[in-house]
N, C-alpha and C positions, 0 to 999 in steps of 0.2 A: 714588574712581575707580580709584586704583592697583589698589586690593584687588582692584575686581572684576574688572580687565582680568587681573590675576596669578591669581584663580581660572578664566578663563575657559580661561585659555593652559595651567594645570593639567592641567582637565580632558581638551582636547585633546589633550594629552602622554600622560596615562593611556588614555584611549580608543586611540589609536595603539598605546600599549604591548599592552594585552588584545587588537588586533585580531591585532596581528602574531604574538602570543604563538600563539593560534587556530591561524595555519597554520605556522607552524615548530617548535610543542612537538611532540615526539617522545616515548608513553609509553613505558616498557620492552616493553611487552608487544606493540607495534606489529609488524606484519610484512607481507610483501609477498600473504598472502590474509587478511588480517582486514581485507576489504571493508566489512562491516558498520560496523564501528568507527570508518572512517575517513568514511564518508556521515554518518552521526548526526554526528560533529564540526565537517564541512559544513555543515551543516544550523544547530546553532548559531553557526557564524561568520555565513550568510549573515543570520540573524535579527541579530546585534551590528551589521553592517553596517547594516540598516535602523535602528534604536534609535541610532546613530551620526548617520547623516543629519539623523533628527529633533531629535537633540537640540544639531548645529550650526546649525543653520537657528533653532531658540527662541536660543540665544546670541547669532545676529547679531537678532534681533526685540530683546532688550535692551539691546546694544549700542548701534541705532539711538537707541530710548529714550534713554539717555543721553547719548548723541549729542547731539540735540537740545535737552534739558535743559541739558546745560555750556553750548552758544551761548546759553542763554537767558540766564543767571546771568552771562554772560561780558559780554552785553548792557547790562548797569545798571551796569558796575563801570568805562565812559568808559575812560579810559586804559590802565587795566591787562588792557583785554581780548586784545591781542597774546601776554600771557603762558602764560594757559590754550590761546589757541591753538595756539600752538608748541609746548606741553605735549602738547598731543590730537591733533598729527599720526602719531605712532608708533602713535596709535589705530586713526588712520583706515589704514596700513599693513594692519594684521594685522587689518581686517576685510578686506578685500579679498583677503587669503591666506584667511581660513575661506570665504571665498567660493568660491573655487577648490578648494579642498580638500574641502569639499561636494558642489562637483559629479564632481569625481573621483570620491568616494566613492558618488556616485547611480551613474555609471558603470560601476564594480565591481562594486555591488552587481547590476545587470543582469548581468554578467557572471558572477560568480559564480551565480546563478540559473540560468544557460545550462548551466554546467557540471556544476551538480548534478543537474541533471534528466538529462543523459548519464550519471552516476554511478552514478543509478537504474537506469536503466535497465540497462547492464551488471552492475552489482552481482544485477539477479533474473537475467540469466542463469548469472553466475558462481553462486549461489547452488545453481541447478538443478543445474549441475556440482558443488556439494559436497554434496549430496542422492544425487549416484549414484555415489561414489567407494565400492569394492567391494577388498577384500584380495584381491592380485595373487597368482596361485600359476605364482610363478616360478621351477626347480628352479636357477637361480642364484643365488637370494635365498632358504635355506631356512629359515630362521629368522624371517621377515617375519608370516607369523600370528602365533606365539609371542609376538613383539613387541608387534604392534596388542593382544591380547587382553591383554598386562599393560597397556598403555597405557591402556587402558581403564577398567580398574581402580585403573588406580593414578597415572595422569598428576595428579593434583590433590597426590600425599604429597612434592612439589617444585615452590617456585617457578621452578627454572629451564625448566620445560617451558612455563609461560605466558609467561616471557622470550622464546622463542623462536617463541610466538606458536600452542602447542598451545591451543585452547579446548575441547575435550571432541568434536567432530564427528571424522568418520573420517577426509577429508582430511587436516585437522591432522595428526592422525595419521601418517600416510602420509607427507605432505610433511616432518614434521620427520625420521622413520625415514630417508627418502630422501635428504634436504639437510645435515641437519644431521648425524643419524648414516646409516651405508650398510648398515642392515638391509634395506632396500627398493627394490624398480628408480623409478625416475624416474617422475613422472607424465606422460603423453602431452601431456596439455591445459595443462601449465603452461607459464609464459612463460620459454624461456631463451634466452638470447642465443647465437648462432653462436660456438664455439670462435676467437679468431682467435689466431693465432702472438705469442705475449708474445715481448718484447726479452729479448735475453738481459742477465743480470745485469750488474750494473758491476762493476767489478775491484772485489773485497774489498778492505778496506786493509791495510796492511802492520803487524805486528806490530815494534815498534823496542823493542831495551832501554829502558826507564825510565833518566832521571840523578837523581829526587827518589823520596822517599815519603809527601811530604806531603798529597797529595792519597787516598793511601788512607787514612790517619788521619781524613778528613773523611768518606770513604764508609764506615767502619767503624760512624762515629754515637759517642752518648754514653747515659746513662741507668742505663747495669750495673756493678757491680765486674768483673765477666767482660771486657767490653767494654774497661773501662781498664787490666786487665792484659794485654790483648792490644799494646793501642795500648804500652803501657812496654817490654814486648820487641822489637816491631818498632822503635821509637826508639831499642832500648838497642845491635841490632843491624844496626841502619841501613849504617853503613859498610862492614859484612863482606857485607852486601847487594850494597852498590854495587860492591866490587870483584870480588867472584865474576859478577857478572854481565856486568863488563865483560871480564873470563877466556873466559867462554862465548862471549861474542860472538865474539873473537877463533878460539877453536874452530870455531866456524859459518862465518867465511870467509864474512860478508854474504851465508849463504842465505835467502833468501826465504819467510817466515813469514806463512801466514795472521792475521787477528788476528782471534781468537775473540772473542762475546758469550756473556759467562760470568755468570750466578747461584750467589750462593756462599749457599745458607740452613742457618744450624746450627740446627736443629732443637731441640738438648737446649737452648736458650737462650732458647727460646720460654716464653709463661707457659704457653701451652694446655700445653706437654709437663710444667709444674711448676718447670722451673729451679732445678732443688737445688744446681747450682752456682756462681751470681750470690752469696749472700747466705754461704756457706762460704768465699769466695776470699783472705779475711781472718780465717780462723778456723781456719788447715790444712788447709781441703778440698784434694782431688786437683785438678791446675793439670793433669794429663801434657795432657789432650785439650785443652786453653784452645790451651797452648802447640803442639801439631798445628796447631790452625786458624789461630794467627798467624801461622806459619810458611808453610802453604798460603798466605794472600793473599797474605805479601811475595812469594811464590816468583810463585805467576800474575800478579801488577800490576810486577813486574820484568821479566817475558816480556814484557810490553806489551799484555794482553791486554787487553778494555774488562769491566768489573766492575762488579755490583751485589750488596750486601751486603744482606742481610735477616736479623732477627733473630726476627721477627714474625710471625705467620697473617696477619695482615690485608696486611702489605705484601707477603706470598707471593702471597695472590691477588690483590694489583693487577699484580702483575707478570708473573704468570703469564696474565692475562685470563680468570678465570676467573666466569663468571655468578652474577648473584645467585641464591641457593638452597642446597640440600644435599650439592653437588660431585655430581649423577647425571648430567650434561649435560655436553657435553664442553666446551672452553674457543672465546671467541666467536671468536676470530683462531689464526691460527697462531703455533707457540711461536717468541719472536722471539730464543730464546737456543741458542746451538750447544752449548754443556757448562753443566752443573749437577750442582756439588759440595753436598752433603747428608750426615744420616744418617739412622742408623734412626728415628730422632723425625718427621727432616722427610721420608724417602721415605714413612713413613705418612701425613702430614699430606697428600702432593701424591697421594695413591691416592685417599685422603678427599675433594677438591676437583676432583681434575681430569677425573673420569669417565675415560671411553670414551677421551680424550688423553692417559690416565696408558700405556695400552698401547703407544698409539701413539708416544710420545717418551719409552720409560722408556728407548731405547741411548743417549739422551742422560746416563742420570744417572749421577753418580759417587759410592758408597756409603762416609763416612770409617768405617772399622771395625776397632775398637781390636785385635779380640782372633781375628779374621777370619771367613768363613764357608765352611765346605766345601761341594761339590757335593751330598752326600747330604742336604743341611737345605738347601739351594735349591730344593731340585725337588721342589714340593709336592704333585704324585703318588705321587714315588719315596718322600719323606719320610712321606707317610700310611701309605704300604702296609708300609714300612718299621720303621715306629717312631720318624723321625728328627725329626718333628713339636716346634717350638720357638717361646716368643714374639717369636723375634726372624727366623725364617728365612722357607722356599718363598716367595720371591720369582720364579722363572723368571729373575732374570738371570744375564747370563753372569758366572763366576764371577769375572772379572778385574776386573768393576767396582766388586768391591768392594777399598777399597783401605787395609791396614792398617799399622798405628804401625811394627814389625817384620819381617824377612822369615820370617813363622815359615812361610808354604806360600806355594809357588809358583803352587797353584790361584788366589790376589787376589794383585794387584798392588800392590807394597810403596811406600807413598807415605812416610812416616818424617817425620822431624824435624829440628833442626838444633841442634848444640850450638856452644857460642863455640869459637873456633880465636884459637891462642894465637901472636902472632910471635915470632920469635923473643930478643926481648929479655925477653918477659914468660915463656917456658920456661926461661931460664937462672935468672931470678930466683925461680921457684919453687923449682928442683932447689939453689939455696941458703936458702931459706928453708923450708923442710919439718923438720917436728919428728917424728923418728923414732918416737915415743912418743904421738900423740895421733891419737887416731879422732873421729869422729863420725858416730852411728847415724841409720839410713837410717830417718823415722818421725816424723812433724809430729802424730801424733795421740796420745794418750793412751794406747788401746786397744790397740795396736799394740806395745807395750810390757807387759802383763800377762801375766805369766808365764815371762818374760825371766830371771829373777834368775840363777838357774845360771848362765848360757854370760855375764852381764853381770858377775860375781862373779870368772871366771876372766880377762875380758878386763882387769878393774881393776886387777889384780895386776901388771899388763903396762904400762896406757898410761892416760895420763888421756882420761875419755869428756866428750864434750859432746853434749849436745840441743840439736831445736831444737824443742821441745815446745809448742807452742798452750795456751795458758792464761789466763786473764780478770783471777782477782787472786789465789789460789791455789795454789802449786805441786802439778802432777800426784801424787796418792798412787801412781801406778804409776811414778812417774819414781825410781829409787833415788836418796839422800841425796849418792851420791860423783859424781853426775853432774852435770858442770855444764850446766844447759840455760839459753837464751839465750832463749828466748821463739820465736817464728814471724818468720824473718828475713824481710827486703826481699831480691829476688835478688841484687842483686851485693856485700851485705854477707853470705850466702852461700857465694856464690861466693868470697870473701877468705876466710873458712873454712875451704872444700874447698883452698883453694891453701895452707894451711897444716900441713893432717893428713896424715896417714899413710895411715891407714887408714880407708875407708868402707864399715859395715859392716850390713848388711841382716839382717831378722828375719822374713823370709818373705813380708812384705805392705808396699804395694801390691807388683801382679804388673806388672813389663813396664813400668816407669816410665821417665823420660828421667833421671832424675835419678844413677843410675847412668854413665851415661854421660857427663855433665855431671861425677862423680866423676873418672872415670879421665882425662879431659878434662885435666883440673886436677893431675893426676900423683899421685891417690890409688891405693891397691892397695883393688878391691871384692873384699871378704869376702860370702857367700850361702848361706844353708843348704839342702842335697840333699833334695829331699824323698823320704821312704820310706814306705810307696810313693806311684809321683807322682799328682800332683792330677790330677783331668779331671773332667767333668761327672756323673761316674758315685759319685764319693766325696766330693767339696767342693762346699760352697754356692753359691762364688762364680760357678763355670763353671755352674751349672747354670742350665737355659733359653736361659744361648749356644747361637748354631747352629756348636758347637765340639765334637769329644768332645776332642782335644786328647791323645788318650793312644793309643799305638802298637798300637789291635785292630783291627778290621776298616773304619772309616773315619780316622781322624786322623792328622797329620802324624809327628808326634812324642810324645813323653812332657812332660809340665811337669814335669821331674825337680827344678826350681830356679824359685828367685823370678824369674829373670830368664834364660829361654834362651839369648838373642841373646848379652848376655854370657858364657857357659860356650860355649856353641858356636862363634861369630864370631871371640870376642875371647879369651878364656882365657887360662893363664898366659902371665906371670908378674904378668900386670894383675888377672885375674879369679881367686878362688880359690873352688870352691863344696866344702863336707866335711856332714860329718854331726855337727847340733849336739849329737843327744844321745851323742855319742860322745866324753866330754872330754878324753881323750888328743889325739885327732884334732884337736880344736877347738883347743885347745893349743898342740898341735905345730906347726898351722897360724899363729898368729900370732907366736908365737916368728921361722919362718923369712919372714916379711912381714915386720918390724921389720930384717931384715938384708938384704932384697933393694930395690937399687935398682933403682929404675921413672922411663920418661922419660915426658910428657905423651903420652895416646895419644886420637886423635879419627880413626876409620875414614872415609875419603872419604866416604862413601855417608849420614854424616850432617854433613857439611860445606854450607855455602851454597851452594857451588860444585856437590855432587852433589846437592841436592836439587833444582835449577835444570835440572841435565842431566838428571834423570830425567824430572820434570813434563814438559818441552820435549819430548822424547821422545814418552811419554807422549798426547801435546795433538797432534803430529806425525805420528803411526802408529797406536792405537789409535782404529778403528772400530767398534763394534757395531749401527751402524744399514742398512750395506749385507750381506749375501750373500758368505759367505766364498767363493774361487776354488776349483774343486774339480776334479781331475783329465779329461780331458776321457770321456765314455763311448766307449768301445773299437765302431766300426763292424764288425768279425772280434775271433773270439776263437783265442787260439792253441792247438792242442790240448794242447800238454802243460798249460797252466795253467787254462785256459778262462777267463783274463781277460787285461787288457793289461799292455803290459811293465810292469812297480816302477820307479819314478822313483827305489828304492832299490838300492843295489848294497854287498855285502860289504867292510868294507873292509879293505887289505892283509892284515894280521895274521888276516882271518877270524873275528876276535870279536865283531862289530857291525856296522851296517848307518850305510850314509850315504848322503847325496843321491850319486846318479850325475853325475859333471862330464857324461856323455853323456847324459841324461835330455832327452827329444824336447822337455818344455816348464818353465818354470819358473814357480810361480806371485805372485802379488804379494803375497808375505805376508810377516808383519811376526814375530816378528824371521824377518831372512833365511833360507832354508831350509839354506843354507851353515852352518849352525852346528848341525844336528840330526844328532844320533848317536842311533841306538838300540839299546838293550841291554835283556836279557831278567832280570829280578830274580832272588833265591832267595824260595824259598817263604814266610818270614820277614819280608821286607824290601819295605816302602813304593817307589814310586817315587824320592822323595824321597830314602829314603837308597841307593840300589840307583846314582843319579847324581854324589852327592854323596862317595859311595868311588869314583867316579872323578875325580874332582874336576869334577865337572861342577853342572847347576843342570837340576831336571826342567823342561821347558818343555810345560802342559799344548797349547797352540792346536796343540803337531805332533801330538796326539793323530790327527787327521783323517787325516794323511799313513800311517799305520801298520795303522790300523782296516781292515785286506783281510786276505783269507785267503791272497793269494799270501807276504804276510810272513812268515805262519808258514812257509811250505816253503823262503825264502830265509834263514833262521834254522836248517834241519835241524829243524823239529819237525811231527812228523809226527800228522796228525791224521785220527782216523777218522771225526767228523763234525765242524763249524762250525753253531753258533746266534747269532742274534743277541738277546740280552735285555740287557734296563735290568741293568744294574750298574754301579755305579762303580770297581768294582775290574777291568771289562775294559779294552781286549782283556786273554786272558790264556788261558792255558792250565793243564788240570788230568790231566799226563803220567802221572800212574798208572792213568789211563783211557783217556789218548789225546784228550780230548777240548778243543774248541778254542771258543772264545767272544768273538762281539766285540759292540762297543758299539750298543745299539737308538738312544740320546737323548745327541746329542749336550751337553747341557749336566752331563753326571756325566763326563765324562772329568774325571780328576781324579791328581793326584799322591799324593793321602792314602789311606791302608789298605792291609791287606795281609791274607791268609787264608793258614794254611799249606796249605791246599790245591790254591792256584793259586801260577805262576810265571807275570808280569804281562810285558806288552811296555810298554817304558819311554823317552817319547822325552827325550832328556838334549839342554842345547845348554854353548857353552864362555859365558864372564862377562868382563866388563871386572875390571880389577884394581881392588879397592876397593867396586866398586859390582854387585854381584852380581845386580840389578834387568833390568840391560842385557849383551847379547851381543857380544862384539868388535867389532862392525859394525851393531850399534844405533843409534848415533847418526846 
């Protein structure tokens, strides 16, 4: 009897489940005109309904039966009949619940019957409206055929078009062009609700320094060797963390910090991109870019910002909302994130997935880019017609977003790294324990070391050499015999190394490592070989397919004269020494006078906890590229002498350059302050970059804008017999052996980089904070 009262109450339960299932399942493909769909669905709930009714109505008919039955048996058994009865009253309960719940059900079932016949009914007129839906020729909408007609064709080579509820009819059509993307004006006849006035927003929350960083250790995840050597440096500099942070704060004078929703996705760490460097991170692969990214989270989750870390395609598109399919459709919701730090791996990954939304919120993203990118490989017009065509560049964005290891161009924005900072107890104890006689070469790899012997020969004579050479069970045949190599250190048994030598000394490769820096750090003197002539994409493998030329002709910043610019430029003697190894006198002579000069620990703000903190903040602070930069107001009279309005620039004292007018009728809201822009006129020779930089200045591409008129040339004395405006990246500028004067068509090639001896460039220069050459006196 149990049994069958426990299957009866089963089946009920099951039945309830399928019915409810019926009206609350939601396919993917459902949408607010696939009428059809939703009647047929109808239609079999209303049939379950009936098959429902019937088949409680036969359970209480055996129920009964039984019923009946037990009193019978219960009858002959005298005494013990009391016991089955009391047994069988929870029986008699829950037939009188199916009883009730039958007749509901009959009830429903009439009802649902009502409503489906209404369903019908509108569904054939609806129907006849999607029979006469015709391509709108709307000269606001001009692209709207174009559309429909690949739609047509091709709406089926993506699931996410039936997502969203395309079935092949021309409606469809229309309606997803129109709703979903804005190829298309609105349909007349659809159903939309009165615009009414949304509440304005809540108060954002407030960003607050961090006091832990345990919680980013848990959003960082597990799974990778990449992964765990992030999480070991953020733990090993955890404290230098916390107290740089709490410095800043004090700086800030409790200003009032948005607090950003940030996506941080490393892309090179994905499988889809191959991840060649998870499974090398314990075998001397290159750490420089590991150690970048670690550095970016501590730096954002110390600002207080809220983070989400993804390592993965899949968890990109959960996060990002992006439809099941081929990424051709754009994302179902809006992006619920303010900044997204990425690289080249993952800004392809989110073009790939995000459709039509990648345009729309690509001034969100933030490009990490080791080696940078100039203006002329951005702008994938300028770079086709160009030649400047690359697998890594013409992006369209603006160039500051992208943001690299170094300050090698001013055109991206220098996001860096952070090396250990030493207090002072642990500086005095270096400068007495340093062994004036011992180096250790810059080069965890094997290969990096072949063909070394000469300048490794001349060093040995001098100083005892140690490796730190990667090897299995074998010692490297390219490692010479008189070298002691140590195997592939742990960092801070490393680091006890670097505080012990002399000299650290580099053999051309890797380029632009931290690990130099993390040298002189530690009160080593870096040794670097000059390259003749220097490297760029045009003569070495490495650069080549960067969107870099990287060598002083008609686009690039600088020359790759040396392994490592930053240090010969930044930092140079008596820290940095760079010579010519095949020159062994030179080379020589050079460590001879290293062996006798003393060197104190040297780590430049700007890659301290404390500067990396101030810049990010910054950064996060005043960098927009989602709104409409402020642009001088257009002039109502033009004055005759100029035929345009006053220069917000005026001469200044000395008559050698131009600067913002303290009397300038308006001032615009631009970041860094306009108070800090000098302009000056380059030699025919000389880059932006370096044309500022001999004034001890820093070129600041964004005053580009403010300069770009042709009244600047005649407040400058250069006199011009006509002005054109065409795409070059080397404008504005002028080419005085003709007279002739040239400014910028598109604004995303203003650019610091290149130089033609044909032109003299107009050059907007601004002044630096001391140390951190990122930010303006009055950046913060």
């Amino acid at each position: 009897r149990i049994f069958v009262l426990g299957i009866g109450f089963f089946t009920l339960c099951f039945l309830m489940t399928s019915l409810g299932g019926q009206f609350s399942a939601k396919r993917l493909g459902d949408s607010p005109f696939t009428i059809r769909t939703e009647v047929m669905g109808a239609l079999e709930s209303r049939g379950l309904l009936r098959r429902m009714s019937d088949m409680l109505e036969m359970l209480m008919k055996r129920m009964d039966i039984l019923a009946r039955l037990e009193n019978s048996t219960d009858f002959h058994k005298g005494d013990e009949a009391r016991f089955p009865l009391d047994r069988f009253q929870p029986a008699a309960g829950l037939m009188e619940r199916i009883q009730a719940i039958a007749q509901n059900v009959s009830d429903i079932a009439i009802k649902v019957d009502q409503i489906l016949r209404n369903s019908l009914l509108n569904g054939k007129v609806m129907e006849g409206r999607r029979d006469q839906c015709e391509v709108p020729r709307d000269p606001k909408y001009p692209d709207c055929a174009g559309k429909v007609e690949w739609m047509r064709a091709r709406w089926t080579s993506d699931p996410c078009y039936a997502f969203f509820g395309v079935d092949g009819t021309e409606c469809s059509f229309l309606i997803y062009l129109s709703e979903v993307e804005w190829f298309c004006p609105p349909l007349p006849w659809r159903n939309r609700t009165v615009a009414v006035p949304s509440p304005p927003p809540p108060p954002r929350p407030q960003a607050a320094f961090r006091r832990d960083l345990a919680h980013l250790l848990e959003l960082i995840g597990t799974g990778k060797e990449s992964l765990s050597f992030m999480k070991k440096r953020i733990r090993h500099l955890a404290q230098q963390w916390l107290r740089a942070a709490r410095r800043l704060e004090q700086k800030l004078e409790g200003r009032q910090r948005d607090q950003k929703h940030i996506l941080i996705h490393i892309g090179f760490l994905t499988e889809e991109s191959g991840d060649v460097f998870s499974p090398r991170v314990l075998k001397g692969g290159p750490l420089g870019e590991m150690v970048q990214w670690a550095d970016i989270l501590a730096a954002l989750f110390m600002l207080g910002h809220s983070l989400r870390v993804t390592v993965s395609l899949k968890e990109l598109q959960s996060h990002l909302g992006v439809p099941p399919g081929r990424g051709n459709c754009p994302l179902t919701s809006p992006l619920p994130f303010d900044l997204i730090y990425t690289d080249y791996h993952g800004l392809q990954q989110m073009k790939q997935h995000m459709g039509l939304s990648f345009k729309k919120y690509r001034c969100r993203v933030r490009v990490i880019d080791t080696f940078g990118t100039e203006p002329a490989y951005n702008h994938e017009e300028y770079a086709t017609l160009r030649g400047y065509r690359t697998n890594w560049g013409y992006w369209n964005l603006q160039p500051t977003q992208f943001m690299t290891m170094f300050p090698h161009t001013p055109d991206n924005s220098f996001m860096g790294f952070v090396s250990e900072e030493l207090n002072q107890t642990e500086r005095q104890l270096i400068k007495a324990n340093k062994v004036s006689s011992m180096a250790v070469v810059y080069g965890k790899e094997a290969s990096i070391w072949k063909g070394k012997e000469k300048f490794l020969a001349i060093l040995n004579k001098y100083m005892e050499i140690h490796g730190t050479v990667y090897y299995e069970t074998q010692r490297p045949p390219e490692v010479p015999a008189f070298v002691k190599n140590h195997g592939l250190l742990p960092q801070h048994e490393f680091q006890q190394l670097l505080r012990k030598a002399k000299l650290f000394i580099g053999f051309g490769f890797p380029y632009e490592g931290p690990a130099p820096l993390e040298a002189i750090a530690n009160g080593c003197v870096f040794l670097q070989a000059r390259f003749n002539p220097p490297h760029s994409s045009l003569n070495h493998e490495f650069f080549r397919g960067k969107p870099t030329s990287r060598e002083a002709t008609g686009t690039a910043v600088f020359q790759v004269s040396s392994q490592h610019p930053y240090a010969e430029d930044f930092i140079g003697k008596p820290h940095v020494w760079t010579v010519d190894y095949n020159n062994s006198e030179e080379f020589e002579a050079a460590i001879k006078t290293i062996m006798r000069t003393q060197v104190d620990p040297y780590l430049p703000y700007e890659y301290t906890c404390e500067g990396m903190l101030e810049r990010i903040h910054a950064y996060i602070q005043h960098q927009d590229f989602c709104t409409t930069s402020s642009l001088p107001p257009s002039p109502k009279t033009k004055t005759p002498a100029m035929q345009s309005p006053p220069s917000p620039l005026a001469l200044s004292p000395n008559s050698t350059h131009l600067v913002w007018s303290p009397s300038a009728g308006w001032a615009p809201q631009a970041w860094p302050p306009v108070a800090s822009l000098q302009v000056w006129v380059s030699e025919p020779q000389h880059t932006c970059t370096e044309t500022c930089r001999r004034r001890g200045l820093v070129c600041e591409p964004t005053f580009f804008r403010f300069l770009n008129k042709e009244e600047v040339f005649l407040q400058l004395s250069i006199a011009c017999d006509s002005t054109e405006y065409e795409m070059n990246h080397l404008y504005p500028a002028v080419a005085e052996n003709v007279r002739e004067c040239y400014l910028q068509k598109e604004p995303l090639l203003f650019s610091c980089a290149g130089y033609n001896p044909k032109y003299r460039r107009l050059c907007p220069c601004r002044d630096f904070r001391q140390g951190q050459v990122a930010l303006c006196r009055d950046c913060l």
